[in-house]
N, C-alpha and C positions, 0 to 999 in steps of 0.2 A: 707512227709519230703524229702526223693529221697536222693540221695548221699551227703553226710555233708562232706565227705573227699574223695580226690584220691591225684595222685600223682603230684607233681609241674606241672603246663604248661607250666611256662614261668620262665626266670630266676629272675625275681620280686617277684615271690612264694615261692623261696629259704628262709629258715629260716635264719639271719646271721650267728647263728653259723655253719651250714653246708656248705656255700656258697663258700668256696677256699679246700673243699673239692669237689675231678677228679669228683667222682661218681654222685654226688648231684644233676647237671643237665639233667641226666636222671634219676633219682629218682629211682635206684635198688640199690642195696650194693650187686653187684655181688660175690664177695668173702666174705660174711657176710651171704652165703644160702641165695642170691636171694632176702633180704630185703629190701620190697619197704619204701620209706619217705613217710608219709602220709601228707598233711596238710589240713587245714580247707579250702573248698570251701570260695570263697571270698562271691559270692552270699549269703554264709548260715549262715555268723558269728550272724546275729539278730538272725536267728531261735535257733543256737546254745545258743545264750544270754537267750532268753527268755526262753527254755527247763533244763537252770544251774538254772535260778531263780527260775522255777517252783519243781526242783525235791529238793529245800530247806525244802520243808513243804512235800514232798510225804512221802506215807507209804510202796510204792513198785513201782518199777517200769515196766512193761507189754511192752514187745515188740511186735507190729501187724504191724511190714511191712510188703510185698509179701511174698508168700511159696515158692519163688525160689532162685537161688544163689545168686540174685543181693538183693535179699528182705532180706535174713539170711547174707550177707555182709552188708548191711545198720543196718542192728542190733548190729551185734558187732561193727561196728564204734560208734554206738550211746552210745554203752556199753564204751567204749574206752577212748571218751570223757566225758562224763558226769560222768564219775570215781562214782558210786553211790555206797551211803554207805545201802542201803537198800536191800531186797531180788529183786531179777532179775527173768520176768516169760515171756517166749517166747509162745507167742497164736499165730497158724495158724488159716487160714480159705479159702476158696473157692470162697465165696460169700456173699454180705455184705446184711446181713438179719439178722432179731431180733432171729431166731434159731441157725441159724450156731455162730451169734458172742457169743451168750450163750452158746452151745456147747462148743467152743474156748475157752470160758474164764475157763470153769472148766476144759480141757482137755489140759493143760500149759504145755511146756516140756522146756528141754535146748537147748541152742545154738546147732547148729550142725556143728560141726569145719570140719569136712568134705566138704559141701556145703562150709565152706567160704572160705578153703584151694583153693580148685575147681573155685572161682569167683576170688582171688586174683592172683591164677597161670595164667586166665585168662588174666589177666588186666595186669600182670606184662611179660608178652609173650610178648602179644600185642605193650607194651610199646619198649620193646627190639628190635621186628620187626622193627618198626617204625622208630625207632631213630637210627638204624645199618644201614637202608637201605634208607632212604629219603635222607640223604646228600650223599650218593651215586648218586641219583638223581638229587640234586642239580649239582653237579658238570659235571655229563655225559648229563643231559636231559637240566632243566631249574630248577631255583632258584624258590623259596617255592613251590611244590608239595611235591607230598607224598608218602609214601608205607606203604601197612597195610597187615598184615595176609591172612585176608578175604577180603579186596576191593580191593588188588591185583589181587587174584583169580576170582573176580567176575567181574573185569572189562576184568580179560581175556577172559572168557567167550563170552562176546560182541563182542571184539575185533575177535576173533576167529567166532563168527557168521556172521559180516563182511566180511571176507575172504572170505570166501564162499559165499557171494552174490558178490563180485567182481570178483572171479572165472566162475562166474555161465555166461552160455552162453545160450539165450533163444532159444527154439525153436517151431515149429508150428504145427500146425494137424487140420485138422477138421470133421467131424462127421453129421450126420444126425439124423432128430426126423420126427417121424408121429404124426400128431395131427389126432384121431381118431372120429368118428359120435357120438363114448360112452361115451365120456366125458375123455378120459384118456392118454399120451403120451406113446410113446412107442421110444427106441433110437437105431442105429442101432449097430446090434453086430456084424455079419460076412457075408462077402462079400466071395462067392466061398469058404467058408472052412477056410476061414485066418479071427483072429480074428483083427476088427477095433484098432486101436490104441483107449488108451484113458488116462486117468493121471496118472495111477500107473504104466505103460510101461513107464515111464520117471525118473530119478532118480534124486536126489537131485543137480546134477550140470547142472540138465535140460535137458542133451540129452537121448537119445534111452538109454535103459539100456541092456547091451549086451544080455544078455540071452532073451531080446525081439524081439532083431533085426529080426532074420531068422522067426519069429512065427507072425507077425504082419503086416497089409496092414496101411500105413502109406499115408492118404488123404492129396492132396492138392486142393486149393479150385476149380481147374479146371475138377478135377478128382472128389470132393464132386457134383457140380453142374453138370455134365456128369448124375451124377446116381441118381441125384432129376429128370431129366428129362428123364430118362428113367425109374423110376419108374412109374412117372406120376399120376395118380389115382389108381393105381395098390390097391386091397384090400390084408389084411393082412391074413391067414388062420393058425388061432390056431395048432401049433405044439406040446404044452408038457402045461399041467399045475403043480406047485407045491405050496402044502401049508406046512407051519410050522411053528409048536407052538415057542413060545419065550418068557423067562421068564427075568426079569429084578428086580434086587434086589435093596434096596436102599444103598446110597452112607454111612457110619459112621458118625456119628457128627463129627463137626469142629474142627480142628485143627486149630494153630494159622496161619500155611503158607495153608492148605487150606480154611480157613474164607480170608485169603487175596487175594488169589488167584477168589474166589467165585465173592468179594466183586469189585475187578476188571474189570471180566468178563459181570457180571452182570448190577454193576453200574459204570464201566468206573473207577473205585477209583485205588489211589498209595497206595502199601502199608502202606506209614507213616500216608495217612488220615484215611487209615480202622484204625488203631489201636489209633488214637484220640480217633475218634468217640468210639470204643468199650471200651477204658479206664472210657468215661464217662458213659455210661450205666454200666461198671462193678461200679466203686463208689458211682454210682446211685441205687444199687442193683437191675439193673435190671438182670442182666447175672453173670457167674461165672467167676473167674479169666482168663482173655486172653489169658496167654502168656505160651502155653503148647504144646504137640507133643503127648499128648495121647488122642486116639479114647475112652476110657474107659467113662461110666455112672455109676453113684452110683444108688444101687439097688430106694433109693427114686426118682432118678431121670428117671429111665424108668419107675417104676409105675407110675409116675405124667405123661411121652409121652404115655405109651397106654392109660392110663385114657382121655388124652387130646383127641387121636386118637377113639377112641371106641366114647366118645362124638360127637363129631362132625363130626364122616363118617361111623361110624356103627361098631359093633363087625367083621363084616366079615374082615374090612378094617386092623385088630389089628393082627399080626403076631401070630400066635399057641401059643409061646413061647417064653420070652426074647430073643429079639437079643444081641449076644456081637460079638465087634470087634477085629479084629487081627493090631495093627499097623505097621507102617512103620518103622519107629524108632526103630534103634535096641538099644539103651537104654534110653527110654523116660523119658523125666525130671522131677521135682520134684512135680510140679501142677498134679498129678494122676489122673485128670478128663477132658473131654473135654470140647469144650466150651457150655454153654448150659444157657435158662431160667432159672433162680434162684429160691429158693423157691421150697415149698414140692407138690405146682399144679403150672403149667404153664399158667402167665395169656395172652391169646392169643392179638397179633397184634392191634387188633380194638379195646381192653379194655381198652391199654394204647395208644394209637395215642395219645389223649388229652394233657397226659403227655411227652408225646417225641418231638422233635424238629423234621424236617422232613427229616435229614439226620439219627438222631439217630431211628427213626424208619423204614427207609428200611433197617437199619443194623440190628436190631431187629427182623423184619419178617424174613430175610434171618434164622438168626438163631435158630429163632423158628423152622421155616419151615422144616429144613435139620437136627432136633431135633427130634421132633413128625415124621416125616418120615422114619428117622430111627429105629423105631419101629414097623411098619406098614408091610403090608402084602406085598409081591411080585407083579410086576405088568404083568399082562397077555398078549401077543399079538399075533398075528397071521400074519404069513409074509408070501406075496404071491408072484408069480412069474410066469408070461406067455410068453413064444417066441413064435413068430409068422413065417413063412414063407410068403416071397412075390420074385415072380421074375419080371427080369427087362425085358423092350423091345426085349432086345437082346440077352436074355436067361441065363443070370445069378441068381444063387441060392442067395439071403442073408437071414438073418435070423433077428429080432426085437426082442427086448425084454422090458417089462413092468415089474414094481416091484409097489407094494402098501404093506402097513400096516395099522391093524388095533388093536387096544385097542379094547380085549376083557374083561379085569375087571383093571378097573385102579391100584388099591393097593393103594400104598404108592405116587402113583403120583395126588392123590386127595389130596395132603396136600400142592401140589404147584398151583399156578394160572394158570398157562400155564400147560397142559394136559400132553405136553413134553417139555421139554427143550432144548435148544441149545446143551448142553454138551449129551446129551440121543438120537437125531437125527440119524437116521442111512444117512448117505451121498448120499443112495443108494434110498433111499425110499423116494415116494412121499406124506408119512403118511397117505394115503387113500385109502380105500378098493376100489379093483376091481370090476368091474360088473361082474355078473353070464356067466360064456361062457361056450363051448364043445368042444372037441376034434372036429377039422378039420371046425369050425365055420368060416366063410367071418367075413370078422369086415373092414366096409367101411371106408377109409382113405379121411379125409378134405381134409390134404393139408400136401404133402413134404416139409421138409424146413432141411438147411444146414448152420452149425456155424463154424467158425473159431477161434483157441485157440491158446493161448502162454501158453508155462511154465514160473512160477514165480518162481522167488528167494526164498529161503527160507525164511519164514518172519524174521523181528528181534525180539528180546525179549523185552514184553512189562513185568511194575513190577510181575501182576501173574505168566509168564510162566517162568520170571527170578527166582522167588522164589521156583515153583514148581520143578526146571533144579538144585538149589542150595543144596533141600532139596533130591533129587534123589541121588545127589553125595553126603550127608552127611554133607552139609557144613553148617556152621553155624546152631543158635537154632533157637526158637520160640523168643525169645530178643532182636534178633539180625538183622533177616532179615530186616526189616523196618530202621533202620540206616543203614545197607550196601547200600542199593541201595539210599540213603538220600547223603550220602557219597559221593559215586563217581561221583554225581551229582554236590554236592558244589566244588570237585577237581577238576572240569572241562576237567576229563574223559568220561564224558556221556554226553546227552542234551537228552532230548525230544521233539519228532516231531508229534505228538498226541499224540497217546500212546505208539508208540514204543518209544527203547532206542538206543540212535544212538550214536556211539564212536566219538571221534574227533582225530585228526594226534595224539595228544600229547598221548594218550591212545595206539596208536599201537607204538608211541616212546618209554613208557614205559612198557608197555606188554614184547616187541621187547629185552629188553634192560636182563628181570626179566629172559626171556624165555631163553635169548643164556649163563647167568652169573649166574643166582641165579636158574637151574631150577626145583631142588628140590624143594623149596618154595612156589613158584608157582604150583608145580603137583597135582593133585585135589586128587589122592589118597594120598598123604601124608599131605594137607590141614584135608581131610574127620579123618585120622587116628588120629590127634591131636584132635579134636573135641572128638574123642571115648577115650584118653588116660582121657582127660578131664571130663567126665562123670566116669571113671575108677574113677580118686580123688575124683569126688563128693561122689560116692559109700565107696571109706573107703580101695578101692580094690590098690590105687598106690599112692605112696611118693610125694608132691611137690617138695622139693627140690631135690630130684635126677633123678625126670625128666625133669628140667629146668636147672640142670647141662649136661642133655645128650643133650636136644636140640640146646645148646648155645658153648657147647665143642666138640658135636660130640661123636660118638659111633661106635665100633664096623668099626672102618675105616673110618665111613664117616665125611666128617668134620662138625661142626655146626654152627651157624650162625657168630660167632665170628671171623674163619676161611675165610666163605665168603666173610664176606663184609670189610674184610682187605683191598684185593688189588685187587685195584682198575689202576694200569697198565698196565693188560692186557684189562680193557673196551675202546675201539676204540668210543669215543665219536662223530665222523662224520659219521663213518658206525653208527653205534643205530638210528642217528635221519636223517639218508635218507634213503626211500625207492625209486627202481627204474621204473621210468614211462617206457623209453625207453632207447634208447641204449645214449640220449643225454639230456630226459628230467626226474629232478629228483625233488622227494618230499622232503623237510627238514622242519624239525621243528626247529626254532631258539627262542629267548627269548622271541623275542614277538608275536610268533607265528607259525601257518605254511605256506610255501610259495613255488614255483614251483621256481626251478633254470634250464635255459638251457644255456648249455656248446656245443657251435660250432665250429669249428675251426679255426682260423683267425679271429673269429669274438667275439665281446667282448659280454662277459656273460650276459644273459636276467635274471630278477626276477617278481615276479608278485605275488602277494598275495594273498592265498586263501580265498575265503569268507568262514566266519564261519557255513555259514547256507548250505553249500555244504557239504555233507555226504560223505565218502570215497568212497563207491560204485558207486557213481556218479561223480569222477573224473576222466572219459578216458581220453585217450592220443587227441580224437579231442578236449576238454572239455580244456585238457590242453594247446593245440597249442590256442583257442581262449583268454584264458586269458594272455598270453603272449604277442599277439598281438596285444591287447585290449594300449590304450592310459596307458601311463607309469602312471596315475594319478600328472602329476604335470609338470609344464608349465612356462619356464621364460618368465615373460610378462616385464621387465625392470625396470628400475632405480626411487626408489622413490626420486622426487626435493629436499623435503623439508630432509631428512635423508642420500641420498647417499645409501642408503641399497639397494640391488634388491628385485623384488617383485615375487612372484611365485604364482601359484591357482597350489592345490593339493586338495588330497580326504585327509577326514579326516574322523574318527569313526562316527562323526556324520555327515557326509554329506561334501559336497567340502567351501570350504573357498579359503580366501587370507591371504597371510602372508609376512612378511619382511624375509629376511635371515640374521641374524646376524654374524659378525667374528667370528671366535672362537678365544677368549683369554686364553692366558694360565694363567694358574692362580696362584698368589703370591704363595712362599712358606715362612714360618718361620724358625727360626734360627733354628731348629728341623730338618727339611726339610717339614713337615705337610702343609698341605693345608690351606689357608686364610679364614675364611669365605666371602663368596660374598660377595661385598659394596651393600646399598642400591639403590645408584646413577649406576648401572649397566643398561645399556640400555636395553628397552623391545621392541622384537618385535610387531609390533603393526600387528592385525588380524581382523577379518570381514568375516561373513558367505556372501555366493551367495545371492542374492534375487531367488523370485522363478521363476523367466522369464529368468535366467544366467543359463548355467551346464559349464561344466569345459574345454570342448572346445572351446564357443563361447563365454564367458567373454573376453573383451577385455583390454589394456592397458589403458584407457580410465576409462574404469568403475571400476577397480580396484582402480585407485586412486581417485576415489569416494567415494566408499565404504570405503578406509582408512582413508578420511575424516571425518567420522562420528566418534562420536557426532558430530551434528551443533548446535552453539549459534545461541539463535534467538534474545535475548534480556536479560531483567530481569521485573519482576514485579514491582509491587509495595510496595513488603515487601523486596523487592532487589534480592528474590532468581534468579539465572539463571534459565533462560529458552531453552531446551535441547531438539532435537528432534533425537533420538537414533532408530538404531533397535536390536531390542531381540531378545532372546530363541519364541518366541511367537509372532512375529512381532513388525513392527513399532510402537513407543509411543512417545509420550511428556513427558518430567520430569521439573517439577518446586519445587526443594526439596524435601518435599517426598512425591510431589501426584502427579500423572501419570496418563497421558489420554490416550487410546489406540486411535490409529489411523486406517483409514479405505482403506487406499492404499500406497504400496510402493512407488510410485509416491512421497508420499506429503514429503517421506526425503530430497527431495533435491528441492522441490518448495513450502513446507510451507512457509508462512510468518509469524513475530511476528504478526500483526494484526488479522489473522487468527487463533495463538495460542490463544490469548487471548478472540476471539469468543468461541473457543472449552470451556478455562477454565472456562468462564461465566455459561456455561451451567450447571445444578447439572450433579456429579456425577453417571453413570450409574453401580452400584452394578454388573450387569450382563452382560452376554457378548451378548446379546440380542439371537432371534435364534440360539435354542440348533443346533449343526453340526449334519445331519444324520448319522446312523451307516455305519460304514467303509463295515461292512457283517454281514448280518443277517443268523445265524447259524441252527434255526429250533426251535423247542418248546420243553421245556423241560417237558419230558412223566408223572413225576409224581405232578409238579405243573400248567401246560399246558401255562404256560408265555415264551412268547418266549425270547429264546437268544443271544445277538450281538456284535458285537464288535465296542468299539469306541475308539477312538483318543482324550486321555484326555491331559491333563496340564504334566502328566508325565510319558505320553506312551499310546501305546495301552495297552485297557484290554475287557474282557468279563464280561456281566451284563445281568441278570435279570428283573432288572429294582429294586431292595432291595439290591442285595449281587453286588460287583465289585470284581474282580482280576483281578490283573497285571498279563499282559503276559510272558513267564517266557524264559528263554534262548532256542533255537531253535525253538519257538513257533513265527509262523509270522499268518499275516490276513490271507493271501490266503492257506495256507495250514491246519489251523484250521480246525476242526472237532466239529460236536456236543456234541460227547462224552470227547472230552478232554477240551472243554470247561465246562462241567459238573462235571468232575474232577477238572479242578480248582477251580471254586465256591464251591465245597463241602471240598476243602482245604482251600478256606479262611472260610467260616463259621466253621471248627474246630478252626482254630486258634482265631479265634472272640469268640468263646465259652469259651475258655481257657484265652483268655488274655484280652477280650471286645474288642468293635468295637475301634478303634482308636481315639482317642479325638485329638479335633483340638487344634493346636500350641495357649496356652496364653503367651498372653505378660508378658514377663519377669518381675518385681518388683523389686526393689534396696531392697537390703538386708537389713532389719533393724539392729543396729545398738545395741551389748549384754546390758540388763539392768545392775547396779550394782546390785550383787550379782550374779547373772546366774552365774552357771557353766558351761563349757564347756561337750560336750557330752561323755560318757566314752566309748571306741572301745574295742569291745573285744579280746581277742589277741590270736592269730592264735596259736591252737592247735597244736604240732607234736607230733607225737610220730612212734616209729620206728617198725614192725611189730610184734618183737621180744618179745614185750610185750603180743601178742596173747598168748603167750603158757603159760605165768604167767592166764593169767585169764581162760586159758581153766582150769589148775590147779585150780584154785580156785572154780571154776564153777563147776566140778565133785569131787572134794576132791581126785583127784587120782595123782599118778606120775609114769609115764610111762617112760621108760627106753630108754634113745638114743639108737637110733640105729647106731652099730659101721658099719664106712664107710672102 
């Protein structure tokens, strides 16, 4: 069913009678304890119709939404609306299986007004945020963005990861390896007593980290290549061997931000398509409820993982003793179990493939997998360690050193396909055993060789590491993550550039903005601390409305949000949206955009507008003088004959054109003083893309009023229509009312003849566009259906294919900078969405409406439910038969 009510969106949602009432448009009754306006989803008024006519004939009515605050909130709305005169019986469950739902139905409890207290204080926070602080933004930043609680916080995050890659200053080193007779490398450690430089002597802004500096021989490659050539053949002689045991425990079953996290890593996925995909396998009852923050198993469900585990790898492989886990969550939600195969045995991977789509079953395996594994025994290894001694020509001591490991009893890592995993890798180890050697052994050297490295920027956060960063500071639930990061994507705070998330100006304009005026709200400890007051009300343990009095009034001296986002006179709206390049050249964000301003003196200010697909860490000051210098994008080429208008070629979103410049008129006013509406008869500037042999320097005066010329008459037929040879969005065509012949070169717009149209039209119609275009880039083969993946240049943009599934390419996603993996992410986000809504059906033609028989009636609408929150506490009363005593304020 999903939410049947929130609170108005828009001011068309307003009921009339509340509609010239202050409050209404933000749907709280602030002085009324915080009471929200509910009304009916407009989407849900059928579902609503059809569940009033169906509860006419019921005997009872059974609520079975989710077991969590949004699931126990969807209850009592439904309770709310459908006013039912019958008994009311609240079944939870887990997992949608013919046990658990029978369990469920005999084990019925009541609402739990806590949990919806808890989801409604949420929603009504949320709401306040919002709408206290976006027209803040409107009016400092740019006109419709937004401010949220949690996508505030979490776009600062980015924003702040940012900074530090544009802070970061690279720097270099390089190192040396022996490839040895035995089959094994070895890399160098110390030269003369000083240990080599190598990546963790450098700290996150890339240089030397002080306490390295005096303790380290820092290689440049004149100085690496010196000591390959005087090492020479030089043999290595065993200095020191060491062995050690190493034990490896497995990871807890899944949580919802680390199944997301997993499902990322592993297969490249966002979090909003992991939890598609798992919604559908939970409805499907294949798995348990998704959307949870606890490690815990129910006792049936680790006897069904060791049973699983002892089956299929042996009793040895089955840990002593139940494992249980300790989680992260310091008050885990309402869903009590993690996520896990459904059912009282685990039916494994290969049972159901048949059954599963092949997106819902690598979500599947995954789960399985890190399921039955965490029950499983410890995995064994032994981690080795040889330095070697070699001196050089010239009599310098250095020292080599080899690392190997080996799996001596797998455990629990015989439940995964790969032996080790990515995330279990030690960085150090070349995962394979050493050959057998002795104390003070020669060990004949192949061949010296020497690398040169940079330090990298910190990476950016892609959705798992965002989620994993969110859930370490407390922020947000298991509900939630997957629309935060959905979010700040649609605001056009973030883009994706494979898989990382890249901020855009307008994200550090408003970060910039939250950070110097609202900083409270944005601080992640007092973000994390609201999220724990909020689990406080779900618990029974704290008041809604008297702590959405303290948050909104302030306490205890601090002011609250009411206070904050009053005044708005001391935000300096030019300072917020520029940052500075240099001491002349600055960044600004303005309405439609951001763009580089330089300010010279005596000399009149330059502008230049940033490309969107430019990351902020990639805008230096050289980066910035080229765009500057770069052609202004727009070029007076002179006087149209036929109009008097001047003509100009400029850049445009979609590529460079021509255009008219029209007067500006001012425009009528009314006896009001109000604006006239435009006349139809207003003149239009007339426009025209380049062809693809023109760019914006070399179009001439000449060819511009050529291109203005288009359409050319050529003639008319014989049924009289005109005859029209135009160029499009998709090249040159022929139009003779409404059938269109594509043409085969730019050339023929300005030397077709009628004769020649009339050849083209004789000929039937070609359906097709003859020879498909090759692919723009061929990406690589996707690993678990081996077809490969590419991108092409369709009808409406570039997208990535399969050759079955297509997606469009999404906002910072270009050809060249594609990736396998985020091409793989895409298509596994259009096949959820194909899953849920079906593939898309092609456009039919429209029908003329038939015309009502006598007698039809008109359709009856059903009429949007309100009701004011206030009524909760009437029905809590009725629900338990009790009456609890206000509490005096």
């Amino acid at each position: 069913v999903g939410h049947i009510r929130d609170l108005p969106q828009r001011a068309a949602d307003i009921p009339k009678e509340y509609k010239k009432i202050a409050w209404a448009k933000e749907g709280v009754d602030i002085e009324n304890d915080f009471a929200p306006l509910y009304v009916i989803n407009p989407d849900k008024k059928a579902k609503v119709a059809e569940l009033q006519a169906l509860m006419k004939n019921a005997e009872e009515l059974i609520l079975a939404t989710d077991e969590d605050r949004e699931g126990e909130a969807i209850a009592w709305h439904l309770v709310e609306v459908l006013q039912p005169k019958v008994p009311i019986k609240r079944m939870v469950f887990n997992e949608i299986t013919k046990e658990a739902i029978q369990a469920a139905v005999e084990n019925t409890r009541d609402l739990d007004y806590h949990l919806i207290d808890a989801q409604e204080t949420r929603r009504v926070l949320d709401r306040l945020f919002g709408y206290r602080l976006s027209p803040v933004l409107w009016k400092k930043v740019m006109p419709r963005i937004s401010a949220g609680r949690v996508q505030s916080v979490a776009t600062r995050l980015i924003v702040e990861k940012e900074r530090e890659r544009m802070a970061f200053i690279s720097s270099g080193w390089w190192d040396l390896a022996a490839t040895t007779a035995l089959g094994f490398n070895a890399r160098l450690l110390e030269v003369e007593g000083k240990k080599v430089a190598s990546t963790s002597d450098f700290g996150a802004d890339g240089a030397v980290k002080e306490k390295s500096l005096a303790n380290i021989l820092l290689l440049d490659e004149t100085s690496a290549r010196d000591l390959v050539a005087s090492l020479s053949s030089t043999p290595l002689i065993v200095k020191s061997m060491e062995e050690s045991p190493r034990t490896e425990r497995p990871k807890p079953p899944f949580t919802t931000s680390t199944m997301q996290q997993d499902a990322g890593s592993r297969l490249g996925w966002g979090a909003q398509i992991t939890m598609r995909i798992a919604q559908r396998l939970y409805e499907n009852g294949y798995i348990t409820y998704m959307r949870t923050d606890s490690v815990n198993l129910s006792s049936q469900a680790i006897e069904a993982a060791r049973k699983a585990a002892k089956s299929l790898y042996g009793a040895d492989h089955v840990a002593d003793a139940p494992r249980t886990y300790l989680g992260k969550t310091k008050n885990a939600q309402e869903a009590h179990e993690a996520i896990r195969p459904a059912g009282e045995s685990f039916k494994t991977p290969g049972e159901l493939a048949p059954e599963l789509s092949r997106d819902e079953f690598a979500l599947y395996d995954l789960i399985w997998k890190r399921t039955v594994a965490s029950q499983m025994a410890d995995a064994k290894k032994l981690q080795m360690r040889v330095d070697f001694d070699a001196q050089t020509n010239d009599g310098k001591a250095t020292i080599f050193r080899a690392n190997g490991s080996v799996i001596t009893f797998p455990g629990f890592l015989a439940a995964y396909d790969e032996i080790l995993s990515d995330e279990n890798k030690d960085e150090e180890s070349s995962d394979k055993r050493l050959p057998a050697m002795t104390l003070g052994q020669s060990v004949k050297v192949d061949e010296y060789t020497c690398e040169g490295h940079e330090t990298k920027p910190p990476a950016r956060y892609t959705e798992p590491t965002l989620v994993k960063k969110l859930e370490e500071l407390g922020i947000g639930r298991p509900s939630t993550f997957a629309s935060i990061i959905q979010t700040i994507q649609d605001r056009g705070y973030v883009y994706k550039r494979g898989r990382a998330l890249v901020p855009t100006f307008l994200a550090f304009s408003v970060t910039g903005l939250l950070e110097m005026h609202f900083t409270k709200l944005v601080d992640y400890e007092f973000t994390a601390s609201m999220e724990e007051d909020l689990d406080k009300i779900a618990a029974g343990e704290a008041g809604r409305v008297d702590w959405l009095r303290d948050f909104f009034y302030g306490v205890d001296g601090q002011p609250g949000l009411n206070e904050l986002s009053a005044d708005l006179g001391v935000i300096d709206a030019r300072a917020t949206n520029t940052m500075n390049l240099s001491d002349t050249i600055e960044i600004r964000v303005g309405r439609y955009g951001a763009y580089l301003q330089q300010n010279l003196p005596d000399e009149e200010r330059k502008l230049a507008n940033i490309p969107e697909s430019l990351a902020p860490d990639e805008l230096t000051l050289a980066k910035a003088i080229e765009l500057l210098e770069a052609p202004s994008g727009e070029r007076d080429l002179g006087i149209d004959p036929t109009t008097g208008f001047p003509v100009i070629a400029k850049s445009g979103r979609f590529g460079p054109y021509i255009t008219e410049v029209l007067p500006v008129i001012e425009p009528e006013l009314t006896a009001s003083g109000k604006k006239k509406r435009k006349k139809a008869d207003a003149p239009k500037a007339k426009t025209a893309s380049l062809l693809s042999t023109m760019t914006l320097d070399t179009v001439t005066y000449e060819d511009a009023l050529r291109l203005l010329s288009l359409p050319r008459t050529l003639g008319t037929n014989a049924a009289g229509d005109e005859i029209t040879v135009q160029n499009g969005r998709y090249g040159p065509y022929l139009k003779a009312g409404v059938d269109s012949r594509t043409l085969t070169s730019e050339d023929q717009l300005f030397s077709l003849t009628l004769d020649e149209a009339f050849e083209i039209y004789s000929k039937p119609k070609e359906r097709r566009r003859g020879v498909a275009k090759p692919p723009v880039k061929e990406l690589g083969v996707d690993p678990t259906t081996e077809k490969p993946l590419v991108i092409k240049d369709g009808r409406f943009g570039m997208y990535v294919t399969d050759g079955e599934t297509n997606a469009t390419l999404r906002r910072g996603d270009t050809a060249e900078g594609m990736t396998l993996e985020r091409g793989l992410e895409l298509l596994a986000g259009r096949r959820a969405w194909e899953a849920e809504n079906g593939p898309s059906p092609k456009k039919a033609r429209k029908k003329a409406a038939s015309k009502p028989k006598k007698g039809d009636t008109a359709p009856t609408l059903t009429k949007n439910v309100v009701k004011k929150a206030g009524a909760k506490k009437a029905a809590k009363k009725a629900a338990t038969g009790k009456v609890k005593a206000k509490k005096a304020e």
